[in-house]
PDB file with one MODEL, atoms N, CA, C and O in Angstrom:
MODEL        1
ATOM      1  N   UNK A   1       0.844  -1.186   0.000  1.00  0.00           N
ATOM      2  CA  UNK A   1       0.000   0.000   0.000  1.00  0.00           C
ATOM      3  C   UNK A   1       0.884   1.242   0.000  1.00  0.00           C
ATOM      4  O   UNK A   1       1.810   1.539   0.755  1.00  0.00           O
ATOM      5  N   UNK A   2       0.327   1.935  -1.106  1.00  0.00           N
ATOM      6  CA  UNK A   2       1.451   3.288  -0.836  1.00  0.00           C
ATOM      7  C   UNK A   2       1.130   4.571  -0.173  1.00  0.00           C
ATOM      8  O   UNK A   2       0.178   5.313  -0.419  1.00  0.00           O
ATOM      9  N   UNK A   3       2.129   4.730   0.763  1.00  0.00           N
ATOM     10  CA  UNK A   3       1.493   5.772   1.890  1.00  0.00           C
ATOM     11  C   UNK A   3       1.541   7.387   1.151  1.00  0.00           C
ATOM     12  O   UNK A   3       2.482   7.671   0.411  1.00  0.00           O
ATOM     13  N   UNK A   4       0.451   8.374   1.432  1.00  0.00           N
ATOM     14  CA  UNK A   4       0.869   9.765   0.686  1.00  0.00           C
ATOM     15  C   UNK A   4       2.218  10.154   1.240  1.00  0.00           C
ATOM     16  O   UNK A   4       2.588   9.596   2.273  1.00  0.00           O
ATOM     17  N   UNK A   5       2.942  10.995   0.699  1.00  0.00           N
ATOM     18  CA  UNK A   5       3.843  11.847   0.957  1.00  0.00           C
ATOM     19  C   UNK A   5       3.437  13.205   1.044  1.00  0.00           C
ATOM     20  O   UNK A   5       2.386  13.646   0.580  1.00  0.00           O
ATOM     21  N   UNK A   6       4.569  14.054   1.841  1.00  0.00           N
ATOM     22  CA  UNK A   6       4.491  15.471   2.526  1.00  0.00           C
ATOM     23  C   UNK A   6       5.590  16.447   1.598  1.00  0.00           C
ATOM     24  O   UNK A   6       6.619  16.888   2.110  1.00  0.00           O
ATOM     25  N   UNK A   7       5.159  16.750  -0.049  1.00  0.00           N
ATOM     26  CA  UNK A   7       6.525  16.764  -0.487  1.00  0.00           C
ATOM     27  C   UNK A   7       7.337  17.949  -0.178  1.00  0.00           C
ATOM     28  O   UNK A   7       8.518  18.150  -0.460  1.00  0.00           O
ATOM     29  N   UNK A   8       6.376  18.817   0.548  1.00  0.00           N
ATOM     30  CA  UNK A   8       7.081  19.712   1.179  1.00  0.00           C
ATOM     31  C   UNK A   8       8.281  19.585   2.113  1.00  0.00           C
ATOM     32  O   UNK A   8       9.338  20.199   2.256  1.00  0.00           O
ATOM     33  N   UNK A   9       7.633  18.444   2.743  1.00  0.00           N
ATOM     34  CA  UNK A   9       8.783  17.792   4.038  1.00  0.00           C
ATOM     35  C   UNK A   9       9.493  17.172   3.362  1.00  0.00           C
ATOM     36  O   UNK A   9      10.494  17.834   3.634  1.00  0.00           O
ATOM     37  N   UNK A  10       9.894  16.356   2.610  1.00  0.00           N
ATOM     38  CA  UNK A  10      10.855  15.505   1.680  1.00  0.00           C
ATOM     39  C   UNK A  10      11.821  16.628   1.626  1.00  0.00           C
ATOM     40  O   UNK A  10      12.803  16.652   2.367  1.00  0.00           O
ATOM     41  N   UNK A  11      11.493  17.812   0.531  1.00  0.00           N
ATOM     42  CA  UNK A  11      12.494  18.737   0.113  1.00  0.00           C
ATOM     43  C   UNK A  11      12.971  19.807   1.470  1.00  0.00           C
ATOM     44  O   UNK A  11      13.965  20.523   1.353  1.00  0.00           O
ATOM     45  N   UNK A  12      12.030  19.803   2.888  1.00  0.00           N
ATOM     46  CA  UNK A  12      12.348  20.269   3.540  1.00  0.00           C
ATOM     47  C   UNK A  12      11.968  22.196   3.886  1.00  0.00           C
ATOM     48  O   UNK A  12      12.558  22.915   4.692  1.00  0.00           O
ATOM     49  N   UNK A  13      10.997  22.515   3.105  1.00  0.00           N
ATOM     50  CA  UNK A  13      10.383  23.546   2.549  1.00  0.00           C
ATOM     51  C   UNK A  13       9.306  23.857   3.966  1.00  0.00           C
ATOM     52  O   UNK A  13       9.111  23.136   4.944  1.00  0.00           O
ATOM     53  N   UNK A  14       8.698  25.274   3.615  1.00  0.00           N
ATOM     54  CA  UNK A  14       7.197  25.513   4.384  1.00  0.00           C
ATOM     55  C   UNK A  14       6.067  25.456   3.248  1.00  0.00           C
ATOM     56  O   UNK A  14       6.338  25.761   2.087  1.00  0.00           O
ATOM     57  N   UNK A  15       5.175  25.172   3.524  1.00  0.00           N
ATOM     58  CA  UNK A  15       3.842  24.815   2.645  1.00  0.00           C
ATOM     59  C   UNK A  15       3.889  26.471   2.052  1.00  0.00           C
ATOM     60  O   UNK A  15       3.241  26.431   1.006  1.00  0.00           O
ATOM     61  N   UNK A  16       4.325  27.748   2.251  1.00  0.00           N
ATOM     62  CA  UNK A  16       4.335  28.760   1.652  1.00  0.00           C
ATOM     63  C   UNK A  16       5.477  28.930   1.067  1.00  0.00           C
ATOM     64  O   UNK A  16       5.577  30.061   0.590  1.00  0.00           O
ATOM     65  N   UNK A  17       6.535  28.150   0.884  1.00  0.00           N
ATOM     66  CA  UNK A  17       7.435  27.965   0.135  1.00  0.00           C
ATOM     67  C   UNK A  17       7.650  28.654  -0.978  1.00  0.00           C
ATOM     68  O   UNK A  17       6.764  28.399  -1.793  1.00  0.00           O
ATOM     69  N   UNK A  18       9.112  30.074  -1.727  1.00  0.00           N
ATOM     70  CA  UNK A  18       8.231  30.634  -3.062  1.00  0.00           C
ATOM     71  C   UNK A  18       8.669  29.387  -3.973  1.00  0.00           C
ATOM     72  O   UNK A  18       9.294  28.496  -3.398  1.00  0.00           O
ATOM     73  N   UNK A  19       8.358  29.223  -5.544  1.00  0.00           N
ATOM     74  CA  UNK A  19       9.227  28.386  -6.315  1.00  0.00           C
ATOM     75  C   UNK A  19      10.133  28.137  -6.754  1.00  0.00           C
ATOM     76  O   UNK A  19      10.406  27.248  -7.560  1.00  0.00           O
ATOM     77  N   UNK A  20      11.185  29.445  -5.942  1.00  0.00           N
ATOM     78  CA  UNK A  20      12.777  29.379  -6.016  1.00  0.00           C
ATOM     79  C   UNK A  20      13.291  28.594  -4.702  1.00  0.00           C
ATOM     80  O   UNK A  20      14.265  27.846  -4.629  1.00  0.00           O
ATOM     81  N   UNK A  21      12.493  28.913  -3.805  1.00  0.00           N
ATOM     82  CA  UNK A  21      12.979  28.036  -2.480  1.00  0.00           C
ATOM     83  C   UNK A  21      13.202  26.917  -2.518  1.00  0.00           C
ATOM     84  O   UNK A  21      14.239  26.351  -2.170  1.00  0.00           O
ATOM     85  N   UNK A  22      11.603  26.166  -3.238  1.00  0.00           N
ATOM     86  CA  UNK A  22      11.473  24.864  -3.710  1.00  0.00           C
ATOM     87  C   UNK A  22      12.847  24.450  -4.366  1.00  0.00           C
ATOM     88  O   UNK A  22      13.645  23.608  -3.955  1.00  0.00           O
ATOM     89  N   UNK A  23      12.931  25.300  -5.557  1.00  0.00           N
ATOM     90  CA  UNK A  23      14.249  24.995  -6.457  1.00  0.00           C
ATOM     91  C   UNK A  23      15.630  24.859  -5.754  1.00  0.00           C
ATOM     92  O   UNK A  23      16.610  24.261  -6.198  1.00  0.00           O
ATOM     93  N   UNK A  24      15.552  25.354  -4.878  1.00  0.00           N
ATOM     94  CA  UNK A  24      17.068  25.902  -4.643  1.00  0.00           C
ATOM     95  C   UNK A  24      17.161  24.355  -3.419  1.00  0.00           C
ATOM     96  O   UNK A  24      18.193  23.684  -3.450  1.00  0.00           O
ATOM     97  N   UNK A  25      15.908  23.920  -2.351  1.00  0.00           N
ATOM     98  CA  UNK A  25      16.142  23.059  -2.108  1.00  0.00           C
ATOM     99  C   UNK A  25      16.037  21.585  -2.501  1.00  0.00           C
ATOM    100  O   UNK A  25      16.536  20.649  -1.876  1.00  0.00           O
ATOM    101  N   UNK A  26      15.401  21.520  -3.495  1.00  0.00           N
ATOM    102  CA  UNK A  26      15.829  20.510  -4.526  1.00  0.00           C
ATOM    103  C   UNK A  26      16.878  20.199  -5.266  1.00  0.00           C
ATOM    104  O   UNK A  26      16.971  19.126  -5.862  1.00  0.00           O
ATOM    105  N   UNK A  27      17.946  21.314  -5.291  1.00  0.00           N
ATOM    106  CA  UNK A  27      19.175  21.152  -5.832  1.00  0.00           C
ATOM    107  C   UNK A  27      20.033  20.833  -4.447  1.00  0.00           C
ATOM    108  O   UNK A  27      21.145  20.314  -4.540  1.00  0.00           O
ATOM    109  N   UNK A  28      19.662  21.051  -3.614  1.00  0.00           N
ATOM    110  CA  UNK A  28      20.597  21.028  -2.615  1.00  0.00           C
ATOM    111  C   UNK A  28      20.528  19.164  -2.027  1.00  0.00           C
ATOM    112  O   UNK A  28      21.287  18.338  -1.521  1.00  0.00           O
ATOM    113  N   UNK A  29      19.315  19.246  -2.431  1.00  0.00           N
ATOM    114  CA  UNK A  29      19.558  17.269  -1.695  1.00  0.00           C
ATOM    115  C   UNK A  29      20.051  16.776  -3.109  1.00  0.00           C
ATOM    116  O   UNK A  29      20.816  15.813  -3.066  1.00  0.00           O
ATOM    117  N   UNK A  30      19.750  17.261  -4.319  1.00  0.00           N
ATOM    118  CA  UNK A  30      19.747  16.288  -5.855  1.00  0.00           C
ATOM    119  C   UNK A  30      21.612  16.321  -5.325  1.00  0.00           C
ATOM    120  O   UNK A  30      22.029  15.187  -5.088  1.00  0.00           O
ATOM    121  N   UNK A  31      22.584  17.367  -5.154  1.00  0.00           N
ATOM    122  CA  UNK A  31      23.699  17.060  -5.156  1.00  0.00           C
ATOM    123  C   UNK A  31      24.175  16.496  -4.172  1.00  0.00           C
ATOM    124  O   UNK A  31      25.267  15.952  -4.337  1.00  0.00           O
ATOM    125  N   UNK A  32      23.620  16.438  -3.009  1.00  0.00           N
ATOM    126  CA  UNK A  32      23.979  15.727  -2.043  1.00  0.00           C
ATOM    127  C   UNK A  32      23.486  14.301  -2.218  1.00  0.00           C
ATOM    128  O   UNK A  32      24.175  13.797  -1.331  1.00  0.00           O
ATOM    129  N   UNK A  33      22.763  13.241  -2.741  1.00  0.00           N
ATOM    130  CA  UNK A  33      22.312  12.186  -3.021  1.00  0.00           C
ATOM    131  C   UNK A  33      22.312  11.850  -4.440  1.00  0.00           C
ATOM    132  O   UNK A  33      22.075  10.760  -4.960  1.00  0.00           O
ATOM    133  N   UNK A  34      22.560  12.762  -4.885  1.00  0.00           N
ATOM    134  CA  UNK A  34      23.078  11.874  -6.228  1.00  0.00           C
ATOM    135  C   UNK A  34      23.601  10.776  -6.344  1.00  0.00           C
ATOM    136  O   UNK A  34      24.576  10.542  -5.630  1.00  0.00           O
ATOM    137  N   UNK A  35      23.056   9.614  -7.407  1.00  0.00           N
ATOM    138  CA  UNK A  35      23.903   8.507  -7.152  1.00  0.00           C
ATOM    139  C   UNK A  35      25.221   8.212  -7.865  1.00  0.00           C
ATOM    140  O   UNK A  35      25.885   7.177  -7.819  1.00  0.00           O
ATOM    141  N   UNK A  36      25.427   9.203  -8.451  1.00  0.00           N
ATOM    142  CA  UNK A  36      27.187   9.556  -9.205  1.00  0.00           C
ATOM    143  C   UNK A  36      27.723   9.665  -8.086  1.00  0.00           C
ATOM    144  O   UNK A  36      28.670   8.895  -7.926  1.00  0.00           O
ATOM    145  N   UNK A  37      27.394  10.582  -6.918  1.00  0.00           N
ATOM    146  CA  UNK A  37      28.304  10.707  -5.520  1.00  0.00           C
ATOM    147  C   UNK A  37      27.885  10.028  -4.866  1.00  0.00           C
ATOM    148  O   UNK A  37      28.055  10.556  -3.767  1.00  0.00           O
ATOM    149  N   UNK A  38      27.154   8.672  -4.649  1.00  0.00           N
ATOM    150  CA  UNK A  38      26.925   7.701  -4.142  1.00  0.00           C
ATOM    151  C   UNK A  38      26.341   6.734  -4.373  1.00  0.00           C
ATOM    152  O   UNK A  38      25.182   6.413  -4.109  1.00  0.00           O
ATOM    153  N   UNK A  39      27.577   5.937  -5.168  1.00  0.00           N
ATOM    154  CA  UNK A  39      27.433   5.103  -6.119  1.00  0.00           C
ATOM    155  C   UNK A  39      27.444   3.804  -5.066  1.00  0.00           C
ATOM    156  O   UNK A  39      28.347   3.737  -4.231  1.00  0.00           O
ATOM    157  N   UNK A  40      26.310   2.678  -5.141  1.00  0.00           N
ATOM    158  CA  UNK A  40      26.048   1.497  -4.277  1.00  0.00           C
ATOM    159  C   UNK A  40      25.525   1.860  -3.215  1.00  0.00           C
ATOM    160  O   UNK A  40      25.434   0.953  -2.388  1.00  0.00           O
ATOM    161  N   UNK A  41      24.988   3.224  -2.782  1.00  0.00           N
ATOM    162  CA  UNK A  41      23.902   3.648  -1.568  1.00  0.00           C
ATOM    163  C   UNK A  41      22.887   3.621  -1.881  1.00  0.00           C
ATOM    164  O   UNK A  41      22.518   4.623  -2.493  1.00  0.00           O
ATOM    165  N   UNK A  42      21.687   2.332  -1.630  1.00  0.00           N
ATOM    166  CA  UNK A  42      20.765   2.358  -2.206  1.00  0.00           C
ATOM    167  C   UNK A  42      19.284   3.348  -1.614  1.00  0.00           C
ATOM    168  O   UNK A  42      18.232   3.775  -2.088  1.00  0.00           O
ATOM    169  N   UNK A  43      20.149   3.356  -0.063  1.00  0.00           N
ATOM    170  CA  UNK A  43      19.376   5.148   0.579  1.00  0.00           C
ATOM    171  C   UNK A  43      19.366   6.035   0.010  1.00  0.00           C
ATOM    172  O   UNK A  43      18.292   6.516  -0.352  1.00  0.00           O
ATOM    173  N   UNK A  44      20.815   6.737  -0.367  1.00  0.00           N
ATOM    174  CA  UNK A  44      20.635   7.917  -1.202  1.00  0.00           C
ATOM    175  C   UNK A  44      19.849   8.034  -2.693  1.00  0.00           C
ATOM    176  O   UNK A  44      19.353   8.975  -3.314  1.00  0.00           O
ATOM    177  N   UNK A  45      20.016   6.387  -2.974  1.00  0.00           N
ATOM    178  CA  UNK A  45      19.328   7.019  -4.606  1.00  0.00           C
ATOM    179  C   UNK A  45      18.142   6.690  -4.171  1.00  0.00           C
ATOM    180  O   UNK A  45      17.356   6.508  -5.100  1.00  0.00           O
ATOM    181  N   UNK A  46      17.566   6.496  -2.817  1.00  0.00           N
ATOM    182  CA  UNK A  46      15.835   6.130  -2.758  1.00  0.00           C
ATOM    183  C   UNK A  46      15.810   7.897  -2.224  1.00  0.00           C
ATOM    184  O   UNK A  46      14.816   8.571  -2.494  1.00  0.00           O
ATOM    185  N   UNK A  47      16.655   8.336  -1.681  1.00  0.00           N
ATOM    186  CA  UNK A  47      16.117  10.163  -0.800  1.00  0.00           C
ATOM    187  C   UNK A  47      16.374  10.147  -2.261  1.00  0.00           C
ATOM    188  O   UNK A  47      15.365   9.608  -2.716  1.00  0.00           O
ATOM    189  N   UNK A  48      17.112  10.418  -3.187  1.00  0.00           N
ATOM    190  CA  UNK A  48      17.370  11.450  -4.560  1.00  0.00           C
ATOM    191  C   UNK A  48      15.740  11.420  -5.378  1.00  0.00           C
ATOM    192  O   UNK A  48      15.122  12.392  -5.813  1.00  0.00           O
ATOM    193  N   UNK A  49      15.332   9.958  -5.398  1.00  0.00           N
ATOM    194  CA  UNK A  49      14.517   9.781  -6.402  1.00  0.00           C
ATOM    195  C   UNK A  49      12.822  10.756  -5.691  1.00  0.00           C
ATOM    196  O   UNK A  49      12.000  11.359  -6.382  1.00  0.00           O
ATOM    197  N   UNK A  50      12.803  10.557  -4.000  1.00  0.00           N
ATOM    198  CA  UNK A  50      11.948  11.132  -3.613  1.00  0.00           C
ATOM    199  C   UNK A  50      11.908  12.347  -3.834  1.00  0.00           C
ATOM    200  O   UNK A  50      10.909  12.943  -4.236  1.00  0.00           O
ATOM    201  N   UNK A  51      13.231  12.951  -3.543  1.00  0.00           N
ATOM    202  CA  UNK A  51      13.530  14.690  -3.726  1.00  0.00           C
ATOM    203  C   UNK A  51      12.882  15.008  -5.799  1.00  0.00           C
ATOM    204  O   UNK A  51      12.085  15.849  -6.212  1.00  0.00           O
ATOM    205  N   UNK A  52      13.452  14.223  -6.374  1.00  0.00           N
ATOM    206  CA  UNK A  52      12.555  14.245  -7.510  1.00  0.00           C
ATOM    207  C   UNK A  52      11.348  14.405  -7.759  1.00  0.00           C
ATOM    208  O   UNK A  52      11.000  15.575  -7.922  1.00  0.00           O
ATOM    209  N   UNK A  53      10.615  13.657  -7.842  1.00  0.00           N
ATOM    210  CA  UNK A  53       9.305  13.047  -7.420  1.00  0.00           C
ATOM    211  C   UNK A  53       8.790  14.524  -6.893  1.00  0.00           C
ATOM    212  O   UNK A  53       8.324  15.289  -7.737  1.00  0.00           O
ATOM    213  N   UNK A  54       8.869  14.960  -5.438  1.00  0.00           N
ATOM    214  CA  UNK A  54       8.740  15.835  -5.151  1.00  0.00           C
ATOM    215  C   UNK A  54       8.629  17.137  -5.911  1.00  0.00           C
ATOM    216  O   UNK A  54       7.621  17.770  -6.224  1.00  0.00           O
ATOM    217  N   UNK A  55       9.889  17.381  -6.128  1.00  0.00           N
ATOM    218  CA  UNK A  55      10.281  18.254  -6.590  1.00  0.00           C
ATOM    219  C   UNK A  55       9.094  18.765  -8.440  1.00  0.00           C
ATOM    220  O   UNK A  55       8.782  19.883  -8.852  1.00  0.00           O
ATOM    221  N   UNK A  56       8.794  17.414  -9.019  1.00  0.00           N
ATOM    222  CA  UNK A  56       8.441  17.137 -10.136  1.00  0.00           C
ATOM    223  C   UNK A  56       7.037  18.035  -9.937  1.00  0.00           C
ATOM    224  O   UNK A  56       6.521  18.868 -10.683  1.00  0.00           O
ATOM    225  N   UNK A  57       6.599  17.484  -8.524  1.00  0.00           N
ATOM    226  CA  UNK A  57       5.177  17.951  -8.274  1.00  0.00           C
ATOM    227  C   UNK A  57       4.924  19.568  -8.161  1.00  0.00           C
ATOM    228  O   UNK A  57       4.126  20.286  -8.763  1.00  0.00           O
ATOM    229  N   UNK A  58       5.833  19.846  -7.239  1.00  0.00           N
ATOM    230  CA  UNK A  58       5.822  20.982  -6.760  1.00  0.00           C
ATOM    231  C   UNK A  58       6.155  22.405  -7.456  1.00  0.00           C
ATOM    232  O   UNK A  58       5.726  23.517  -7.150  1.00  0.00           O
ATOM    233  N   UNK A  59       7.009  22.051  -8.438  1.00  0.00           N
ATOM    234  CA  UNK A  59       7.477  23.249  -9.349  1.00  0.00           C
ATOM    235  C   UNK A  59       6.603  22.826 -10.387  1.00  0.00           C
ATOM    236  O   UNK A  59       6.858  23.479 -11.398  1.00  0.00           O
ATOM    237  N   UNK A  60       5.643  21.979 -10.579  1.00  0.00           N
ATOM    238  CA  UNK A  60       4.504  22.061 -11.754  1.00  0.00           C
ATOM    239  C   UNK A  60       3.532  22.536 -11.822  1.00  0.00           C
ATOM    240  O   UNK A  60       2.666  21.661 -11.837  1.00  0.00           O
ATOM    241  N   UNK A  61       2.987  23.844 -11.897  1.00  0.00           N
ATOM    242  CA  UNK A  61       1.660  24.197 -11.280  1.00  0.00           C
ATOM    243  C   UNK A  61       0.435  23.535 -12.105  1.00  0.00           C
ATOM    244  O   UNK A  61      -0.742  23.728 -11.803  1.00  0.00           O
ATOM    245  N   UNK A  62       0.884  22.689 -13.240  1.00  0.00           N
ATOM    246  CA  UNK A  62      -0.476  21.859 -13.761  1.00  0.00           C
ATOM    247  C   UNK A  62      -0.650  20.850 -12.431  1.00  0.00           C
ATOM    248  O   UNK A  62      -1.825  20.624 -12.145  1.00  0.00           O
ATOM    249  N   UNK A  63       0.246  20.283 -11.676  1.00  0.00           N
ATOM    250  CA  UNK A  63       0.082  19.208 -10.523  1.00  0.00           C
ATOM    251  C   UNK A  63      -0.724  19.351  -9.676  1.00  0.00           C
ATOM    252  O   UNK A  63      -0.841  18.507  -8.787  1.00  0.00           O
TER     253      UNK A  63
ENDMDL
END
């Protein structure tokens, strides 16, 4: 069963967040969990792919 997510909390944001904030903390986990810089951490590429995901939603205003 798949539980909702908080994608605010993933990226670490406030629900009034502007869409540069969003951005700026989506780049900040994408380089920190990248799986080029952590190559065989299968944590980091599960936080990277969430910070995605997230991120996908949140800077889309069709979402």
């Amino acid at each position: 069963m798949a539980t909702k997510r908080d994608y605010y909390e993933v990226l670490g944001v406030e629900k009034s967040a502007s869409k540069e904030d969003i951005k700026k903390a989506y780049r900040k986990l994408a380089i920190k969990y990248h799986p080029d810089r952590n190559a065989g951490n299968p944590e980091a590429e599960e936080k990277f792919k969430e910070a995605t995901e997230a991120y996908e939603v949140l800077g889309d205003d069709k979402k």
